[in-house]
N, C-alpha and C positions, 0 to 999 in steps of 0.2 A: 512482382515475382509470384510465380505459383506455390500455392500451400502446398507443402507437405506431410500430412500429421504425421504417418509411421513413420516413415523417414529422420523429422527431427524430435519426435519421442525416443528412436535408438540412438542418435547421437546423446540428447539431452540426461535422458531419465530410461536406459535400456531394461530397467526394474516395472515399468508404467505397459498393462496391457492397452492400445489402442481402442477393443471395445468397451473398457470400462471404464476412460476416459472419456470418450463418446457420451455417454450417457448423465457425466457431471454438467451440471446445470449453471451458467454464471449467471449472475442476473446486475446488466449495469445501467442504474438512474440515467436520466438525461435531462437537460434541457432547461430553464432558465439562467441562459448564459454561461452552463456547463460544454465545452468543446471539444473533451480529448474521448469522446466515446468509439472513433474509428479506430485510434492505434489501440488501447486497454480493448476492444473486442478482437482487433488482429493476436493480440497475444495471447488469449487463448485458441482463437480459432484456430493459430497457423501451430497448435498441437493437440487441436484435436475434440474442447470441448465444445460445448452444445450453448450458445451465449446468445440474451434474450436481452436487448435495450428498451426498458420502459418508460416514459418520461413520467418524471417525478409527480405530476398532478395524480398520475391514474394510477399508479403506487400509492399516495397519499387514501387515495379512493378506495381503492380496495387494498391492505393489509396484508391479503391473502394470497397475495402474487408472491410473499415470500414463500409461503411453504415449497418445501421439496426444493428451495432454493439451498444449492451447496457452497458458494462464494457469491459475496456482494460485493462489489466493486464501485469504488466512489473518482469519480476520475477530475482531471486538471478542467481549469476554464478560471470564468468567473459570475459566480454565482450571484443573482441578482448585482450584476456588477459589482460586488464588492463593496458595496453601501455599507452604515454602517462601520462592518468594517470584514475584513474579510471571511466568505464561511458564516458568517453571523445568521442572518435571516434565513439562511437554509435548515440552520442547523437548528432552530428554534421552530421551523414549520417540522423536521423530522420529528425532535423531541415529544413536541405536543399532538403530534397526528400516528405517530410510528414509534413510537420509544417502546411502548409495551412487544409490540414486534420485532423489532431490531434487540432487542434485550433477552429473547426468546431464541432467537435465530442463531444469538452467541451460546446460551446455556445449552440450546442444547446441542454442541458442536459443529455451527456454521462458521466459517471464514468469514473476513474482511479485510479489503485493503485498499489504501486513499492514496494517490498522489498530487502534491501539491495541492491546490484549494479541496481534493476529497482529503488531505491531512490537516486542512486547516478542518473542516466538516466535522470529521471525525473528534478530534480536539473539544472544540466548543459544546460539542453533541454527549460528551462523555464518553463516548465508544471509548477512547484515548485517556491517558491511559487505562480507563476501566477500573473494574474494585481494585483498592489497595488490600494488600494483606491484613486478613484480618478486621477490615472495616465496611465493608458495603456487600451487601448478599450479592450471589452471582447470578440471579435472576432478574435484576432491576439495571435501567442502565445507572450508571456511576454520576452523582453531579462532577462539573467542568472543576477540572484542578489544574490543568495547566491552559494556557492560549499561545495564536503564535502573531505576533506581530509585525510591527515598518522595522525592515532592516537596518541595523545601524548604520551603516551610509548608506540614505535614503535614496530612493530611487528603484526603478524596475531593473533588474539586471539576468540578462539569458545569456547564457555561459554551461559549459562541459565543466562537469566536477567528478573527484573522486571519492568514495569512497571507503572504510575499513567495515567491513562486517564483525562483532563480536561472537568468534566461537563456543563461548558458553551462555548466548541468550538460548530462550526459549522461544524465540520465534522460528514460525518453520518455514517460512520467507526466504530466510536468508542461510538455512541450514548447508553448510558444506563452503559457502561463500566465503572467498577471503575479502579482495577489493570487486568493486561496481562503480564503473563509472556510466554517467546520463547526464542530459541535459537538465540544469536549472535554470528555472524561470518564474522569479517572481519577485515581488517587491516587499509581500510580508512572508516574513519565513523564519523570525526568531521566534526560539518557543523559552517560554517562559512560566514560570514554576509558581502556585499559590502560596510557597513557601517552600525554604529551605529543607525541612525535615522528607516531602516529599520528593525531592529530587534525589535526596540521598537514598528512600528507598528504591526509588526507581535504578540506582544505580548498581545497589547493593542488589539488586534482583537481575542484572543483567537483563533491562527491561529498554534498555538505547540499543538495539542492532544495528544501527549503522552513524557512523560519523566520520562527517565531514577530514579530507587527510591530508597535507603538505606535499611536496613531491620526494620528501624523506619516508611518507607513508605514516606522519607522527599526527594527531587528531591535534585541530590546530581552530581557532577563534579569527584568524585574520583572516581579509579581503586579502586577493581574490578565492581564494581557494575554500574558504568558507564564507559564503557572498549574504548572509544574514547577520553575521557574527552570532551566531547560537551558542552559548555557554558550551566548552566540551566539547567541542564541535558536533554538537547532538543532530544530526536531521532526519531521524525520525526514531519511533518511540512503537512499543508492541504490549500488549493487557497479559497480563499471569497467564494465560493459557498457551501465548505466541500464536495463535490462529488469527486474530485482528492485529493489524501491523500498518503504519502510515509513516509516509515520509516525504520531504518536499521537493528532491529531484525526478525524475521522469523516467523511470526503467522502461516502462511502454514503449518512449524516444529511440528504443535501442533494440529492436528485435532483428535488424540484419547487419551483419559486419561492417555494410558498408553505410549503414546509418554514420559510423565515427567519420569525426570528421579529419584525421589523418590515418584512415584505412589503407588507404595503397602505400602509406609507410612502415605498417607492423612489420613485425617479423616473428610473429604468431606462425608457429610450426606443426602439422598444416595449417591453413585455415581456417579457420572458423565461419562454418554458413550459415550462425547465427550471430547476434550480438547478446552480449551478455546479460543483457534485461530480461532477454529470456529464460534464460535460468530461475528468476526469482518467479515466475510466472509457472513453471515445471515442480517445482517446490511445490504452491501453492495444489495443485491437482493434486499432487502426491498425499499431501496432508489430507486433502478431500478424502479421497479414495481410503487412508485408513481410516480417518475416522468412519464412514461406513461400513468398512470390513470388521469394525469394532463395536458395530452395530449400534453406536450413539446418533444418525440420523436416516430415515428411511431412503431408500432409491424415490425416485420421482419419476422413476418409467413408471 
């Protein structure tokens, strides 16, 4: 299908000027057995910004590929296959090679967002959830306090899930969202806590934007509809600021209507020429753009 940036920036975000979207920079890793870098660049592309795929070696190499970088994008596959365990060795060469950058990128008002194994990434790496209140400077990245593991009925599982967005997180991701549904696919995808006390602040902060939902729409722990069994039905999690945000379904899977897979059944009035993955992807630029307008990161033209 042909892109149309103006076109579905009026439908999506009619607040978003087209040229100063144009000019937001995404920049998305690739490659050691990372695969989802066509759809996560479709979804910004097909509204508008300006999206730069680096493989991970020559990012490692130079650092400095981030600057004037406005979102980082960590996308689905499997990295170093998954050895280890999943996310693991990726997020240990980021740590040790990139942490001082990727720690810099956040402070001073860069975006990030992982899906699936870029949520497992993010996790292991600290990005996820990042400083807790009150405990870790906001210029260093966070050590790893939570992980996400083998699903409790084990096994790979690719399936369509739903969704609840929580209206008073702080993530600007999901800002206005109620449900999102996308493809999940994966086999580790429960996350789990270094302890109890942190899960409670994470909850108490409205720091889980989105969880897993029944088809009552109630956040639920059982297969199928939460295909990890993730406490909470948690699937994914956002840092104090809500600008870095990860989760282990696929909103990428979902940038045209007809992506779902009983589309010619909705009765979505009209239609909708996007799918709704898109939306969380329209957020994202939006957050860009003010924090620029707010003057907390430079233009990169």
């Amino acid at each position: 299908m042909a892109s149309d940036p103006a076109g579905l920036l009026t439908e999506l975000a009619p607040d978003l000027d087209p040229r100063a979207v144009a000019a937001v920079r995404v920049l998305i890793p690739t490659g050691y057995g990372l695969n989802c870098e066509a759809e996560t660049a479709a979804a910004f592309e097909l509204l508008g910004a300006r999206v730069e795929r680096v493989h991970v070696a020559e990012l490692l190499d130079d650092p400095k590929r981030l600057h004037g970088c406005a979102i980082l994008a960590f996308i689905g596959g499997f990295s170093f296959g998954d050895h280890v365990a999943s996310g693991r060795v990726l997020a240990n060469r980021l740590r040790f090679r990139l942490g001082d950058a990727l720690a810099r990128h956040v402070a001073d008002g860069g975006l990030a967002i992982g899906m699936c194994n870029g949520f497992q990434v993010m996790a292991k790496l600290g990005l996820l959830p990042g400083p807790l209140t009150g405990a870790d400077p906001s210029d260093q990245l966070a050590p790893q306090r939570v992980s996400v593991v083998g699903n409790d009925r084990l096994g790979y599982r690719d399936a369509w899930v739903r969704m609840r967005c929580d209206p008073d997180s702080p993530c600007v991701w999901t800002r206005g969202l109620d449900l999102i549904e996308s493809p999940s696919r994966h086999g580790e995808g429960k996350l789990v806590f270094a302890d109890d006390e942190i899960r409670a602040q994470l909850e108490a902060e409205h720091r889980v934007p989105v969880r897993y939902v029944d088809d009552a729409g109630a956040p639920t722990e059982l297969w199928p509809a939460n295909p990890s069994g993730s406490p909470g039905g948690i699937a994914g999690l956002c840092d104090r600021s809500g600008r870095v945000f990860g989760l282990m379904p696929h909103p990428e899977a979902f940038l045209y209507a007809e992506n779902h897979p009983r589309w010619p059944a909705r009765d979505d009035a009209p239609a909708p020429r996007h799918g709704l993955g898109l939306r969380v992807f329209a957020n994202g630029l939006r957050a860009a753009l003010q924090v620029r307008q707010a003057g907390q990161k430079p233009d990169p033209s």
